[in-house]
C-alpha positions as protocol buffer text, in pm:
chain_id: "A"
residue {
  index: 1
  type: UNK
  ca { x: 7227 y: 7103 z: 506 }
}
residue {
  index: 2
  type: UNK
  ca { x: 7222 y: 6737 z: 597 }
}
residue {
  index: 3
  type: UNK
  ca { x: 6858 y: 6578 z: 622 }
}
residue {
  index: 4
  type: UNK
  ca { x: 6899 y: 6550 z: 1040 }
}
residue {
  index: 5
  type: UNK
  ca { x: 7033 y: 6900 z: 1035 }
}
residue {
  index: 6
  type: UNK
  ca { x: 6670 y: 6988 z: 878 }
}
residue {
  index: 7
  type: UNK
  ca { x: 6482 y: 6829 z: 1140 }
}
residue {
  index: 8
  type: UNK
  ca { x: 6669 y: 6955 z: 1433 }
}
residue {
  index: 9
  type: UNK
  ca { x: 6655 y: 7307 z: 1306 }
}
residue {
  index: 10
  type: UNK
  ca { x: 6251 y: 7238 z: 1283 }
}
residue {
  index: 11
  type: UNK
  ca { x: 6280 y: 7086 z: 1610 }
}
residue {
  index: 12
  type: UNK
  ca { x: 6404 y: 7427 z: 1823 }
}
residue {
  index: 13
  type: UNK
  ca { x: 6091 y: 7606 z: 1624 }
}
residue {
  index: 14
  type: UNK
  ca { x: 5841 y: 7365 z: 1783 }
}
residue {
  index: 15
  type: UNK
  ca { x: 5624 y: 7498 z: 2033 }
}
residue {
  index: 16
  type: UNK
  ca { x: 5646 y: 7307 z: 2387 }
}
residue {
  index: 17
  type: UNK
  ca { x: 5335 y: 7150 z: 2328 }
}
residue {
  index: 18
  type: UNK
  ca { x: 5457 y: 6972 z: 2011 }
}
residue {
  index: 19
  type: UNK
  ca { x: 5814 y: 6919 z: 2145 }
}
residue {
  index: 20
  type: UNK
  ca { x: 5608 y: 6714 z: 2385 }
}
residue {
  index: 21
  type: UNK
  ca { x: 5403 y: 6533 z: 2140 }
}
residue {
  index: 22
  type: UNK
  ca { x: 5694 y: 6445 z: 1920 }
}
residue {
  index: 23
  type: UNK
  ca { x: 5871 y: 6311 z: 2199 }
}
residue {
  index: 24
  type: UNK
  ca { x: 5578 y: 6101 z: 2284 }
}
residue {
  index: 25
  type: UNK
  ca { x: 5579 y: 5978 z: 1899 }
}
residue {
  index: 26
  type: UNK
  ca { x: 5935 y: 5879 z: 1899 }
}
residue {
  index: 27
  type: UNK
  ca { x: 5946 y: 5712 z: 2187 }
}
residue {
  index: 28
  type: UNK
  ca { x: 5669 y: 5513 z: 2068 }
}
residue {
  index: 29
  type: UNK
  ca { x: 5826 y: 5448 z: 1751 }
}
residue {
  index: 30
  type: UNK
  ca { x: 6114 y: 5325 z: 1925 }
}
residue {
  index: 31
  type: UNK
  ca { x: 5933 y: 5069 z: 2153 }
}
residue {
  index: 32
  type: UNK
  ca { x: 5765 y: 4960 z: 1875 }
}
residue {
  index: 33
  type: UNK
  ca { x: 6083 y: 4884 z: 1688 }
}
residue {
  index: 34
  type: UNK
  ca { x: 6230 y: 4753 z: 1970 }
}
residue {
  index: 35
  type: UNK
  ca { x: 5929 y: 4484 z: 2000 }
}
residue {
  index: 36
  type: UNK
  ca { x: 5962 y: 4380 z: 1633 }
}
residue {
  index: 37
  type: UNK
  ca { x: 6331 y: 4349 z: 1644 }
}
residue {
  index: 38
  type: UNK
  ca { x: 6271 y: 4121 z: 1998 }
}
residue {
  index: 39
  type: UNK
  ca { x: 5973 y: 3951 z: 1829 }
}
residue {
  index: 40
  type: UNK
  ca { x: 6236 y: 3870 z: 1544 }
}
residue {
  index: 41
  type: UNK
  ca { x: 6508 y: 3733 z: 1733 }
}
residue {
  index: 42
  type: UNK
  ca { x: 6298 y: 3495 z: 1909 }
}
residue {
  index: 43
  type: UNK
  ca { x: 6127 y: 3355 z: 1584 }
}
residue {
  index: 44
  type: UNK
  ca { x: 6499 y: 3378 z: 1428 }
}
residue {
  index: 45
  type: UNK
  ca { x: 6587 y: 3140 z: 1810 }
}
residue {
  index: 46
  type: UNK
  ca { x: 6875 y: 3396 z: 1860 }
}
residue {
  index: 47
  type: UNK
  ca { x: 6708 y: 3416 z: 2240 }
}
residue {
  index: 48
  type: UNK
  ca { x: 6735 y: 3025 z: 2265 }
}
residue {
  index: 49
  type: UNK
  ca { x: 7073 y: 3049 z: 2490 }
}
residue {
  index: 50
  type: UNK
  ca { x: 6895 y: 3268 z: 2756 }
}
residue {
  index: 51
  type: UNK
  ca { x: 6639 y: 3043 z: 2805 }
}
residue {
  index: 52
  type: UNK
  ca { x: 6833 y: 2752 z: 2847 }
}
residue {
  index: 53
  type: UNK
  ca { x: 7116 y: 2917 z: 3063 }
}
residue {
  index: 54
  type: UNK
  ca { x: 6767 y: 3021 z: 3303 }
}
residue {
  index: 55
  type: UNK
  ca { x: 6671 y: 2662 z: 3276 }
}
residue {
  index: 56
  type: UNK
  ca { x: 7064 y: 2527 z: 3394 }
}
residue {
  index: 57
  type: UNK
  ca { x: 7010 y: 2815 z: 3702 }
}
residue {
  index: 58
  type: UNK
  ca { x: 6685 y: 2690 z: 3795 }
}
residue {
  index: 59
  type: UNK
  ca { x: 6792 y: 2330 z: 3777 }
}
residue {
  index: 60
  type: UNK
  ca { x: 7112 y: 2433 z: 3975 }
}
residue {
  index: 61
  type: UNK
  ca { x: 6876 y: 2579 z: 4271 }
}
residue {
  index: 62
  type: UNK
  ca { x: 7051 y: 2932 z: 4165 }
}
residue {
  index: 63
  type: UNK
  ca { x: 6748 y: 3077 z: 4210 }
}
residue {
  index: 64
  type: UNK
  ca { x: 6439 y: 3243 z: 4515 }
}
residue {
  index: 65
  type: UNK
  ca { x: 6136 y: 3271 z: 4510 }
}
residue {
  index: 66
  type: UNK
  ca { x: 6036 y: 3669 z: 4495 }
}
């Protein structure tokens, strides 16, 4: 038995309350990866083209005022 098989088998014994509260944890987990990886890319300048194509709208008056 694999290593994920493991942990979904002790998943279906968790009670509601801890399905719950591991839910909670990985979605936390994965924000917080999510913000490192983002924080990462934009010290790395792979976000660089996004900002400039924004820039090129604005300039070109593609844009409103919300």
């Amino acid at each position: 038995m694999s290593t994920v098989e493991q942990i979904e088998a002790a998943i279906l014994k968790l009670s509601p309350q801890e399905l719950s509260q591991l839910a909670d944890w990985v979605l936390d987990l994965d924000d917080r990866r999510w913000d490192e990886q983002i924080e990462r890319d934009i010290a790395t300048g792979k976000l660089d083209f996004l900002a400039r194509e924004a820039l090129a709208e604005f300039a070109a008056g593609n844009c409103r005022t919300l």
